[in-house]
C-alpha positions, 0 to 999 in steps of 0.5 A, a space after each residue: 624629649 620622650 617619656 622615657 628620658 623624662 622619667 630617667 631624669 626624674 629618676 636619677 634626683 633621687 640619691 637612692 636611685 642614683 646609687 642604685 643604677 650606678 651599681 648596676 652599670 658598673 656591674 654590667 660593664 665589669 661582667 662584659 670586660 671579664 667575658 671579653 677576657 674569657 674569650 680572650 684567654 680562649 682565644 689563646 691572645 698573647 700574654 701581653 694583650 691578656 694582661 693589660 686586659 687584666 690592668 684595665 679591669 683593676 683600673 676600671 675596678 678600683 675607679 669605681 
């Protein structure tokens, strides 16, 4: 296992840490699928594709 994995591990005992990391990827990833959609809906995609796009971002929303 290398340092960095270690230290991750390490890490992620701590409650506050924990936390803190998941609101961060959760951040990413909702940044990510709504720049999809943006290029989607630049892309003039069909209406269909946009809106389950658009489900998919509540779904991801409202598990998180």
């Amino acid at each position: 296992m290398n340092i960095a994995r270690k230290y991750l591990r390490g890490q992620l005992s701590s409650e506050e840490f924990r936390r803190s990391f998941l609101e961060e990827k959760t951040k990413l990833d909702l940044e990510y699928k709504l720049e999809e959609l943006k290029n989607d809906i630049k892309s003039r995609k069909s209406r269909e594709k946009l809106i389950k796009k658009i489900d998919s971002i509540e779904e991801y929303v409202l598990s998180a």
